[in-house]
Each structure stands twice: as structure tokens, then as C-alpha cells.
C-alpha positions in Angstrom: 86.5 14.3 0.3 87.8 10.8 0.9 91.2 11.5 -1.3 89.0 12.1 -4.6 89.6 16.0 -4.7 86.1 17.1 -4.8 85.3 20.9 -5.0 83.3 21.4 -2.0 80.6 23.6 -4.2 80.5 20.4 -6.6 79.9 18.2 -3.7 76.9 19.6 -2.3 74.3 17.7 -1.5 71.1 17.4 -4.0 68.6 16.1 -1.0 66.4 18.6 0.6 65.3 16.5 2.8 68.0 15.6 5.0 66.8 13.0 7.0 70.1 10.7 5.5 73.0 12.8 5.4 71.7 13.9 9.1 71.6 10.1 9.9 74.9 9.4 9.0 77.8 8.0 11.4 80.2 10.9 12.1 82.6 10.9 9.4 85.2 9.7 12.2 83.3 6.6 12.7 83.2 5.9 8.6 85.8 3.2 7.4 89.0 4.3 5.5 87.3 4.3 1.7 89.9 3.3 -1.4 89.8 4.6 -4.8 92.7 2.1 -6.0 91.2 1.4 -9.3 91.2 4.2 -11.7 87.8 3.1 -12.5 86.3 4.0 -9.0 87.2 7.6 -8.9 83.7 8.8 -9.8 83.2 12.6 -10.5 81.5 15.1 -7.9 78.2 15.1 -8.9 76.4 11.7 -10.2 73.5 10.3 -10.6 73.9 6.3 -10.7 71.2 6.0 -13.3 72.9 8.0 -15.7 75.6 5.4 -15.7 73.3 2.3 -15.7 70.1 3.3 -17.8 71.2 6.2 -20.1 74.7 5.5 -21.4 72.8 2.0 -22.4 70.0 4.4 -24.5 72.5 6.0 -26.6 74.0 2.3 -28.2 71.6 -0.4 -27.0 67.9 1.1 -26.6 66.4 -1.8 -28.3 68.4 -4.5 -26.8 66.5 -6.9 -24.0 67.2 -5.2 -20.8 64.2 -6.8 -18.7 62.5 -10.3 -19.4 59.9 -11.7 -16.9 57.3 -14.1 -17.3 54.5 -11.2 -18.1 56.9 -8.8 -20.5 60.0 -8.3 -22.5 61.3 -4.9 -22.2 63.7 -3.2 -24.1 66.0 -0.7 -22.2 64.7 2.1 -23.9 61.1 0.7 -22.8 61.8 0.1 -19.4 63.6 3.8 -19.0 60.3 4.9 -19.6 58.7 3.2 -17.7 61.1 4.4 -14.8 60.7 8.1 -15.3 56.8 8.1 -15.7 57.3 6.2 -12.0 59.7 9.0 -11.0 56.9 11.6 -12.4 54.3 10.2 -10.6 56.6 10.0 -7.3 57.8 14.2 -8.1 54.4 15.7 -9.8 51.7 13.5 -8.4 52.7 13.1 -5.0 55.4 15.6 -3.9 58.7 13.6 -3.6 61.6 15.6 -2.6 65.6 14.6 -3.0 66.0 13.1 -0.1 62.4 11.4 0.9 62.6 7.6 1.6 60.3 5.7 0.1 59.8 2.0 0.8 59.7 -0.4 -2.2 57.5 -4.3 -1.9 57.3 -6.6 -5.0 58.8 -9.6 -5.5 61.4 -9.9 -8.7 59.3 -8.3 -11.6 60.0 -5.7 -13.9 57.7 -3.2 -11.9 59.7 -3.6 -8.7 63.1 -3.0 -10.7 61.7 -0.1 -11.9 60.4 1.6 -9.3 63.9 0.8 -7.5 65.2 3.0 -10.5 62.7 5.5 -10.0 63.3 6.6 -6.9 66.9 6.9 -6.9 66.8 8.7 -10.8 64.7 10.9 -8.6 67.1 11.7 -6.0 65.0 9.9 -2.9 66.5 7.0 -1.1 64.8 3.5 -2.0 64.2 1.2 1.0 63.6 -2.6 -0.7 62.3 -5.0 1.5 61.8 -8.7 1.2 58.4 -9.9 -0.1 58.1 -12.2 3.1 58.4 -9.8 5.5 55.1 -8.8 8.0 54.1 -6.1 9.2 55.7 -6.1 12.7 59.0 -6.0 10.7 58.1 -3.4 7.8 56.4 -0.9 10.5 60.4 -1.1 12.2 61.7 -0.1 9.0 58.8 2.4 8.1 59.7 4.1 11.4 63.6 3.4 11.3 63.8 5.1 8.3 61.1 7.8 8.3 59.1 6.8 4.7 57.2 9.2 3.3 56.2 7.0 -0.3 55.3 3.8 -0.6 54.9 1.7 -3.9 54.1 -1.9 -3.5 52.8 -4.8 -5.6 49.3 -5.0 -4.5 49.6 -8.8 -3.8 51.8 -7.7 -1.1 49.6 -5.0 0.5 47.6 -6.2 2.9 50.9 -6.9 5.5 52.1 -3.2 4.6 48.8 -1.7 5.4 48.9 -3.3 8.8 52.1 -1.7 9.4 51.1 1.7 8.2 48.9 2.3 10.7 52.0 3.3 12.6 54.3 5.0 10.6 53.3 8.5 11.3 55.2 9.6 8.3 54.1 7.9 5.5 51.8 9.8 3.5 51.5 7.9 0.0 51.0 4.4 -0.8 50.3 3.0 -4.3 50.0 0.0 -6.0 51.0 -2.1 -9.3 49.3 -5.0 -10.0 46.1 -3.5 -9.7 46.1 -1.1 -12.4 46.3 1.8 -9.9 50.5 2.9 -10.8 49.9 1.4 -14.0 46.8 4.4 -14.8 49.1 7.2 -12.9 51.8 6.3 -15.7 49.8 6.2 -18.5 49.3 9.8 -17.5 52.5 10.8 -16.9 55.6 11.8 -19.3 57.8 9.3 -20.2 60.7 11.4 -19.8 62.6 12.8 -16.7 65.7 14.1 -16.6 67.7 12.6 -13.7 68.3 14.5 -10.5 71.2 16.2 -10.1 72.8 14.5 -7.1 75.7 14.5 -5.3 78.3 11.0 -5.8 78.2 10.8 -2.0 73.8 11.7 -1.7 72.7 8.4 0.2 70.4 6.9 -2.4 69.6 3.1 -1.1 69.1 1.6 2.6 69.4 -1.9 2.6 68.1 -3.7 5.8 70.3 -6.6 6.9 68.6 -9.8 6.7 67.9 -10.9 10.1 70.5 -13.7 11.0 71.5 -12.0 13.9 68.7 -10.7 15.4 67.7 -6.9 14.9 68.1 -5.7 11.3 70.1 -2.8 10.7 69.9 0.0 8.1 73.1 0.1 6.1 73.2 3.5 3.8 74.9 3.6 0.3 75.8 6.3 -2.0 75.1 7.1 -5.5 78.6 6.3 -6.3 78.9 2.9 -4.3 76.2 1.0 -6.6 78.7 1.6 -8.9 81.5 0.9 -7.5 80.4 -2.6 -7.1 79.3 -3.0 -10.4 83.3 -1.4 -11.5 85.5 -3.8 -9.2 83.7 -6.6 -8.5 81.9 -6.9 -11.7 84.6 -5.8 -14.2 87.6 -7.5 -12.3 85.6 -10.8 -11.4 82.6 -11.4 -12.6 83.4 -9.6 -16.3 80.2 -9.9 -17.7 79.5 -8.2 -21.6 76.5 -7.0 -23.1 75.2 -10.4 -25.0 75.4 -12.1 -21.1 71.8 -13.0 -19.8 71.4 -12.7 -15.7 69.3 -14.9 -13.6 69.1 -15.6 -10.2 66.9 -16.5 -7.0 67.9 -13.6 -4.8 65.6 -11.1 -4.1 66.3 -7.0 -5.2 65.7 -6.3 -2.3 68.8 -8.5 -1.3 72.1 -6.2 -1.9 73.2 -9.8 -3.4 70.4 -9.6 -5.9 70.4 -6.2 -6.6 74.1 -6.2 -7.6 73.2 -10.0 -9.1 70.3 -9.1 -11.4 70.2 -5.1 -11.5 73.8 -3.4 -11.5 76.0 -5.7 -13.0 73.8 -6.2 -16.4 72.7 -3.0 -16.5 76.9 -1.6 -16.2 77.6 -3.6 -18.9 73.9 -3.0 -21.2 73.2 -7.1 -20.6 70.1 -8.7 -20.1 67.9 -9.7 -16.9 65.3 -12.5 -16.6 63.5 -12.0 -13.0 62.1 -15.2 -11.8 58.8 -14.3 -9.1 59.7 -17.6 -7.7 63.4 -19.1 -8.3 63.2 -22.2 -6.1 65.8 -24.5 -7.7 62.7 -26.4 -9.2 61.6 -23.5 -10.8 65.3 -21.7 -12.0 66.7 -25.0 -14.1 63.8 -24.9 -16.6 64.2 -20.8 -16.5 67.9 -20.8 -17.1 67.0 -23.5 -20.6 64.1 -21.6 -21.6 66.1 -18.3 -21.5 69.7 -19.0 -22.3 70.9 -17.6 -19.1 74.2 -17.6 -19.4 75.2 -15.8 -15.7 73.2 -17.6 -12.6 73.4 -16.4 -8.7 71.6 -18.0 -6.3 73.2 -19.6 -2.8 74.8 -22.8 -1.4 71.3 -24.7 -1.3 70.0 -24.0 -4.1 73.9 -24.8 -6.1 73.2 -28.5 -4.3 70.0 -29.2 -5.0 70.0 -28.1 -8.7 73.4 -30.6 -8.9 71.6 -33.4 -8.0 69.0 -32.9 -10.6 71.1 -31.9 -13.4 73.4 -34.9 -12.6 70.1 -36.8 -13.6 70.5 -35.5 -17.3 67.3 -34.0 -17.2 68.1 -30.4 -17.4 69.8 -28.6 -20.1 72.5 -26.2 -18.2 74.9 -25.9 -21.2 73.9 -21.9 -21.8 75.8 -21.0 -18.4 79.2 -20.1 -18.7 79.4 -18.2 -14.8 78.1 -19.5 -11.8 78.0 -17.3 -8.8 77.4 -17.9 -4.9 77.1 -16.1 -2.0 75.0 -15.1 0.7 76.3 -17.8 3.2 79.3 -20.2 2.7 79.6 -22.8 0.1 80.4 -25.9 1.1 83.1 -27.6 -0.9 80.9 -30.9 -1.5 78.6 -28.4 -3.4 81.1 -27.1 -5.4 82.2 -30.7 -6.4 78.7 -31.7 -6.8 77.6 -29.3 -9.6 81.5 -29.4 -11.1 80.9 -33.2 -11.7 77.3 -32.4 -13.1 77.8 -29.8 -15.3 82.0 -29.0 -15.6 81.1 -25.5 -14.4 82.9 -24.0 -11.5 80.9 -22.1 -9.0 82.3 -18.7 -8.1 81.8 -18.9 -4.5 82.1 -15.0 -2.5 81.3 -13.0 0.9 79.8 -10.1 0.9 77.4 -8.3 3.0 74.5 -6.0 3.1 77.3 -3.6 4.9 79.4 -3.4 2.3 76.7 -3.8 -0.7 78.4 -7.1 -2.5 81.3 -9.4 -2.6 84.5 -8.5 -1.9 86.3 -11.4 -1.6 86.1 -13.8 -4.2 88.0 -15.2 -7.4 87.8 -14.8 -11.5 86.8 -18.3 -12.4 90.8 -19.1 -13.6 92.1 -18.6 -10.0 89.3 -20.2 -8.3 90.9 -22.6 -4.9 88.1 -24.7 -4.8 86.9 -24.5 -0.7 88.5 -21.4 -0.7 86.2 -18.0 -0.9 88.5 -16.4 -2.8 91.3 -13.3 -2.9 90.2 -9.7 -1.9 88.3 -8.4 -5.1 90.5 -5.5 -6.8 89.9 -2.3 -5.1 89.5 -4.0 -1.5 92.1 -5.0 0.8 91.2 -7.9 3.3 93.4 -9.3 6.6 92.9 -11.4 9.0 93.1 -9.9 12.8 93.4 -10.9 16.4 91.3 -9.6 19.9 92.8 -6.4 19.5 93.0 -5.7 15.9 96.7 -7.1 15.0 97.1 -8.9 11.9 97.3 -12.6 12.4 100.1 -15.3 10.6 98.8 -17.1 8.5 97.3 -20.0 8.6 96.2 -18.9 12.1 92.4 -18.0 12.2 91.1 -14.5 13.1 88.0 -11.4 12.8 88.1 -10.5 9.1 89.0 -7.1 8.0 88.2 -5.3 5.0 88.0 -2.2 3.5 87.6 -0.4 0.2 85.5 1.3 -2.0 82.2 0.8 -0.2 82.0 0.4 3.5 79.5 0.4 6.6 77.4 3.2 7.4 74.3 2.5 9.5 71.4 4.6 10.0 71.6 5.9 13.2 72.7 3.1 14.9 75.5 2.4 18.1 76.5 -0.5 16.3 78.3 1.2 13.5 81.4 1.2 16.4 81.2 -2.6 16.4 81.4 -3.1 13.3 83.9 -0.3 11.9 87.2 -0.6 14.0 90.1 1.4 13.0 89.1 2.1 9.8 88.6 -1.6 8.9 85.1 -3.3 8.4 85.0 -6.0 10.6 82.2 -8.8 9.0 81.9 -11.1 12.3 83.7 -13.9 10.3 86.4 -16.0 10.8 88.8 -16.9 8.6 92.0 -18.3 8.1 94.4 -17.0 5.1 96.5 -18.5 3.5 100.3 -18.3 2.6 99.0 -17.7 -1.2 96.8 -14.8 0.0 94.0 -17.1 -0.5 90.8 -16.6 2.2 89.1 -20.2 4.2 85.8 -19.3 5.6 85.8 -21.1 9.4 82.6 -19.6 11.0 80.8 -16.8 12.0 82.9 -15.3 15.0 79.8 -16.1 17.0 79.4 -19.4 16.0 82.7 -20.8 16.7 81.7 -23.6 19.3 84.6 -24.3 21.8 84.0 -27.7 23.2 86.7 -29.1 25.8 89.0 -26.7 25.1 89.2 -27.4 21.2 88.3 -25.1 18.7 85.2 -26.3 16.2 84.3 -24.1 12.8 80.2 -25.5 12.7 80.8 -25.1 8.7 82.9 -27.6 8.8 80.8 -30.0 10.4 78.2 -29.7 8.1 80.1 -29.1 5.0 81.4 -33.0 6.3 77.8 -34.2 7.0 76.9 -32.7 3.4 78.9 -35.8 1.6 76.8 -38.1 3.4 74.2 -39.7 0.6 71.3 -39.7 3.8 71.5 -35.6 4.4 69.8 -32.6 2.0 70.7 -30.4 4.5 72.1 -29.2 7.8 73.0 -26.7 10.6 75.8 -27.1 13.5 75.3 -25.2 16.4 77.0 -25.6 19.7 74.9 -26.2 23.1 75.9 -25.6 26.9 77.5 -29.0 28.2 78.3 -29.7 31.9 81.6 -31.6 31.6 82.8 -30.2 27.9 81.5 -26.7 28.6 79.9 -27.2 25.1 79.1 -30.0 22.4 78.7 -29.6 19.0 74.9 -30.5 17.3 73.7 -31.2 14.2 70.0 -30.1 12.8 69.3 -32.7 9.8 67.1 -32.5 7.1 67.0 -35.8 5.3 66.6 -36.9 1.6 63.6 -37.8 1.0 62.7 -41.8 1.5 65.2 -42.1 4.6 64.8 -43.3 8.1 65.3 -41.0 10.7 66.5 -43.7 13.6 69.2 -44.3 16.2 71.2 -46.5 13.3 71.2 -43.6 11.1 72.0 -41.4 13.8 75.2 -43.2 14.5 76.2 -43.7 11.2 76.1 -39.8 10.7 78.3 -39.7 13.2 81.1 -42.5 12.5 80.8 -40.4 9.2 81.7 -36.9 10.0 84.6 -38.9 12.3 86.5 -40.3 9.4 85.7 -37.5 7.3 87.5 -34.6 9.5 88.9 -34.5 13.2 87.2 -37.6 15.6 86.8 -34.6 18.1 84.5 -32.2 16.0 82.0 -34.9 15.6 78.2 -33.5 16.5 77.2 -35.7 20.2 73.9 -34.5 19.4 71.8 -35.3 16.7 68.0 -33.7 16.1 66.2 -34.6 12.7 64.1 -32.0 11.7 61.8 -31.4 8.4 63.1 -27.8 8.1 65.7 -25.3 9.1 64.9 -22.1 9.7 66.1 -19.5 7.5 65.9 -15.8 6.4 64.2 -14.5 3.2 67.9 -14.8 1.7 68.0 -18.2 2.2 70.3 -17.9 4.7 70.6 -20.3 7.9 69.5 -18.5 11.3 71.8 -20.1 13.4 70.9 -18.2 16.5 67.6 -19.8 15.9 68.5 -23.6 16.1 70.1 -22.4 19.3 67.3 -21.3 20.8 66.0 -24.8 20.6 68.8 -26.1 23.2 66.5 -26.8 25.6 64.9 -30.2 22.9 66.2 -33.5 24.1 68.4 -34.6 20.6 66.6 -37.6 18.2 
């Protein structure tokens, strides 16, 4: 099975529910998986939070595993507090190995555990974002056939729009209001871990939205590890004194890997932040000591420009990680000049769980994503899948340990071709092996017959004192075919005028190519983005039809 030699017998699934392992893509249509590392060749039958929660019981029970704003709790606490969850889920309301059950809470130490929970119970854990509604959570409800619910009950009243229409979900409960809190003061705080299969689905993570649709991407037991074993062990290499924060959401692969996985691999520390706005995270990552931060491009530039002030005390960090959209090399600079800390940049996606491309902090090529994390392989590919020379920019490929499986849906033969994953980037590689993010494949803007990366534009516009932030989008054009344009968020106190306007642009001309310079202009107090923090490029193009500033 995949190369790893399983016993068929051993391999058996745990779920008796089958809705997942019936929902899987055809094993013809799965990406070629690599076990390189010795480290990823995970034994037949698993259970993920054996590995994460009670290898850390045996040497580290009373060490910090969770800290929030409400509670501290110790590893062997918070185990606890995950099996009386997974009692209550079992006993009280009938889960079965297998059953999905949808999971709502911002970052707090409930939401964590109920994510544990469910998957030491064998059933598959849906997160979702805490800013979804409930047009988007009764697609998912439906999508993914929930049967459990458990949400934090400040979050309820969307999800009980939604479940009006989710013909198979028959329990939802509460934390927050005392109701799961009562069911587990009833319930045993011991439960011994389900015995599941490596390759039982345990998590569906719904993409984010910055295409359109979401789609339900389906990971194994052994895959949250796997992350947390190439990744985290050849990358990030965190050890068990570190202390994890971050803005990403759980229910963010990004996050989950972020502020779950990797500190619980290694018996660390998590602080989870109900709000990490970069306003909010600097005064968190002094008052805790965090010494390991992830949170994304805008956030890395707007805590650089107040720590350059000399007003925020940084000095506990010793890893700074982004991801979840590009990062701009003026970032990068930015917070290097403030605080003398690289920032790990990385891609990942919900498709493939986390990064996979990045760098350990002494190889780090700053503008550069990175070098294929150990375990993955990465190439950069022409229209019909030929690897491209480099320096000449192409689809990127990867494959490895973890790879795309969608929940029942066509797409799965977009984005898995020949084996490879194929992200919808493009890149360019270098002769040093070294990955350059250009674009998104579709949001390369061809304008007169010239190639234009938007990332580029407004990683350019970025070094200009007037902008906090920006988005480049390209727009029909009778005689170019397209233009490029530029969405600007100004810095607070600036003018939004035709002088400004033109001075953007006599910027961008002498900072890259005259020709990639945006003819359009539109200054706007906000840029639409997902619950990631990502930009929603196909948004700002459905605005073509406004007349530029």
C-alpha cells in the first residue's frame, strides 16, 4: 500500500461508517505518495493522537501544553479534557469511527480539544473558520454528511441557520455555555484511543475560498504527522522549551500544523490568541515569550513597522514563519531591519496540509520561497506537463508524503496530473534549485503581448512610504488586450489624488520593468480577503467594470 508494505489485515480500515473511504478519488487518480525520509514510514495501524498527546504524557504531563487568555493547561490536563470530549461524542451521543462531525470556535483551548477528540475517537473533524455564515457551513454540512456538531456558543446562531438543512446532523452542542462543559464533568477522563488505520481519513479541511467554490481536501491519520516529521523536523526544528503563537485559524491547515502539530510532535507549548490582529499578537508574543510566531505577509508588515518604533519587545522570537499567500521581499526586509530576524517565508496548501517548499533559516534566499522541504520533490512544468529550464517560468509540481484527495469532487483530475500535484502557481526555479513565486497561474496578466507576475507589481508598490497595502489584477483592454491595475490601501494621513496617483506609478517604473507599471489606479479603504487573510483576487476583478481613481 503506497510502497510501505502493509499487511492488508493490518491495514483495515477502523471507520464503520464509510462515508470517507467511499468518497475517496480512485486510487488511480491519488498522486504518487513518497516515504523518502525514514521518519515517514508510519506503521499500519495509527492513531495520530497517540503520537501527539500520549508519547508527551509519559515524559512531559505537567509541562504547558495549552495557554489561552482564560486557562493554562498542562498536557496531561488538556488530555483529559480531550477524552471526556471523545466520551461524550462515543457514550452520550453515538459517534461511530467514521462519523464527521463539524467543529466552530475560534483559537481557544476548547476548540483544540474537541479537534483532538474527534479524531482520538476515530471520526473525521471538519474545522471551519469562525467567520463563516450559514449559506457556507450548510455547503459543508451537506458536502460532507455531519452527523455531530460541537461549537462555541458565541458562534451558534449562524450554524443553527444552516442546520435547518443538513438532513444528517443529529447533535449539536455547545462550550461556552456551560452545556459541553456539564457533559464532561460527567464523563471519564480517560479513553483509550481508537484503533485506526494510518491511511483512516481523519480531517477534511475546506479550502479557503480564493477561488471561488471550496473544496473538501481529505487527510489521513498518518499525514498530520507527516507534516509535523518533514516539515517540522527538517525546517522548522522546533524542541520542547519552544512557545508557538500565531494568527491563523485551526481551522486553517496553516494553523493547525502552526499552533497544533508541530508543538505538540515535539511536547512544546501553544498560546492561542481569540483575536491575533497584529495589534493584538506583539503584546502576546512579550507577555508570553513566544519564541515561534506564524501569521502571513500582512500581518509580518504591519507588526515591522511598529516594532521599528521601539515599542515592542520581540527579542523572545528566535523563528518567524509565513505562509498562506506570498511574501513580498519588502516585508521581509522590513521586519529584518526591525528586529534582525529572518522570516521563513513557504507555500503550502490546504491540498497538501502545509508547506512544502520552504527553507531552514541558514539557507534562506531572501525573495525566494524556498527549496522543496525533505520528503517532497517540486519541478517546474510546461502546458503539457514537461519540466521547464530554468529560469523559465511554469505550473508547479509537487509531490510527497501528503497529497490531494478531494471529497467527491471532478476537480481532483485538475489538480492531480500524472501523479504530480499541481498548486495553480507559477514559478520560476532557479539554477541553485531555489523556487521564485511569479503568480497564481490564473493571475498572470498578459498585457500587449508581455508577460506580468501581479506579485510583482505590488511587492514594487509595497516600498512605496504612501501604500499599507495592495492587490494587482489585470482588466480587459481594447488595444493591449489587458492592463495591469492596482487596488490601494493607503497609510493612514495620505491623500488619495491624481498627484499621488502618478507618483505610484513613476514609482513602480523605476522600481521594476517601465512596461509592468499598473495604467489603472483605484484607492480603496479595504481589500477583500478570506478568513485566512488571504487576498481574493478574483474579487477585485469582478470590480472591472469601476472607472479607476
Amino acid at each position: 500500500m503506497d510502497g510501505l508494505g502493509f499487511d492488508l489485515a493490518d491495514a483495515r480500515s477502523a471507520h464503520v461508517d464509510g462515508f470517507a473511504r467511499e468518497n475517496l478519488p480512485p486510487r488511480e487518480q491519488w498522486p504518487n505518495l513518497l516515504f523518502t525520509l525514514p521518519q515517514l514510514r508510519y506503521p499500519a495501524r495509527l492513531n495520530c493522537t497517540v503520537e501527539l498527546l500520549d508519547r508527551n504524557l509519559a515524559v512531559r504531563g505537567d509541562h504547558p501544553a495549552v495557554v489561552t487568555s482564560a486557562e493554562s493547561l498542562t498536557y496531561r490536563r488538556f488530555a483529559e479534557r480531550v477524552n471526556r470530549i471523545a466520551h461524550v461524542l462515543v457514550h452520550r451521543q453515538g459517534l461511530v469511527p467514521g462519523n464527521r462531525v463539524l467543529l466552530r470556535g475560534p483559537n481557544n483551548a476548547w476548540m483544540l480539544a474537541a479537534i483532538f477528540a474527534v479524531l482520538r475517537a476515530g471520526g473525521v473533524a471538519v474545522p471551519t473558520m469562525p467567520l463563516l455564515r450559514a449559506r457556507e457551513l450548510g455547503t459543508i454540512l451537506r458536502k460532507a454528511r455531519v452527523s455531530h456538531a460541537l461549537c462555541d456558543a458565541r458562534l451558534a446562531e449562524e450554524l443553527g441557520k444552516a442546520a435547518g438543512d443538513a438532513p444528517d446532523l443529529r447533535h449539536v452542542t455547545h462550550w461556552g455555555d456551560g452545556e459541553l462543559e456539564a457533559l464532561c464533568d460527567a464523563a471519564s477522563p480517560d479513553f483509550p484511543a481508537c484503533d485506526t488505520a494510518a491511511e483512516d481519513v481523519c480531517l477534511i479541511g475546506f479550502t479557503s475560498g480564493t477561488t471561488g467554490e471550496p473544496k473538501g481536501t481529505m487527510h489521513l491519520h498518518r499525514d498530520l504527522l507527516a507534516v509535523c516529521d518533514a516539515y517540522g523536523q527538517e525546517v522548522l526544528r522546533p524542541g520542547p522549551e519552544d512557545v508557538f503563537i500565531g494568527s491563523p485559524p485551526l481551522a486553517f491547515t496553516f494553523g493547525l500544523g502552526g499552533l497544533a502539530l508541530f508543538p505538540f510532535r515535539v511536547g512544546a507549548t501553544t498560546v492561542l490568541l481569540e483575536k491575533a490582529s497584529p495589534e493584538e499578537l506583539l503584546p502576546a508574543i512579550a507577555r508570553h515569550r513566544a519564541t515561534i510566531c506564524f501569521t502571513a505577509p500582512t500581518a509580518w508588515r504591519a507588526m515591522a513597522q511598529a516594532v521599528s518604533t521601539g515599542a515592542q519587545d520581540v527579542s523572545s522570537l528566535r523563528r518567524c514563519v509565513s505562509a498562506g499567500e506570498a511574501l513580498p521581499k519588502p516585508v521581509f526586509d522590513a521586519w529584518q531591519r526591525a528586529t534582525g530576524l529572518p522570516i521563513m517565508d513557504g507555500i503550502g496548501a490546504t491540498e497538501m496540509l502545509h508547506i512544502f517548499i520552504g527553507a531552514p533559516e541558514e539557507r534562506i534566499r531572501p525573495g525566494a520561497t524556498g527549496l522543496p522541504v525533505p520528503g517532497y520533490e517540486a519541478k517546474v512544468i510546461g502546458r503539457n506537463g514537461e519540466e521547464m529550464p530554468r529560469g523559465t517560468p511554469g505550473r508547479l509540481a509537487v509531490r510527497g508524503p501528503t497529497g490531494c484527495r478531494y471529497l467527491a469532487d471532478p476537480r481532483q483530475a485538475d489538480y492531480v496530473q500524472r501523479g504530480w500535484n499541481i498548486t495553480g502557481d507559477t514559478y520560476v526555479q532557479d539554477e541553485d534549485g531555489y523556487f521564485w513565486y511569479q503568480a497564481r497561474s490564473d493571475d498572470m496578466i498578459i498585457s500587449a503581448g508581455y508577460n506580468i507576475a501581479g506579485p510583482e507589481v505590488e511587492a514594487a508598490l509595497l516600498t512605496h512610504p504612501a501604500v499599507r497595502e495592495c492587490g494587482v489584477v489585470g482588466v480587459p483592454d481594447a488595444e493591449r488586450g489587458m492592463i495591469v491595475k492596482a487596488y490601494v490601501v493607503l497609510q493612514a494621513g495620505m491623500t488619495a489624488d491624481d498627484a499621488l496617483l502618478r507618483a505610484l506609478q513613476d514609482h513602480v517604473k523605476a522600481e521594476i520593468a517601465p512596461y509592468k507599471y499598473p495604467r489603472a489606479v483605484e484607492f480603496v479603504a479595504a481589500l477583500p480577503r478570506t478568513g485566512t487573510g488571504k487576498l481574493q483576487r478574483f474579487a477585485l476583478r469582478q470590480r472591472v467594470g469601476e472607472q479607476p481613481a
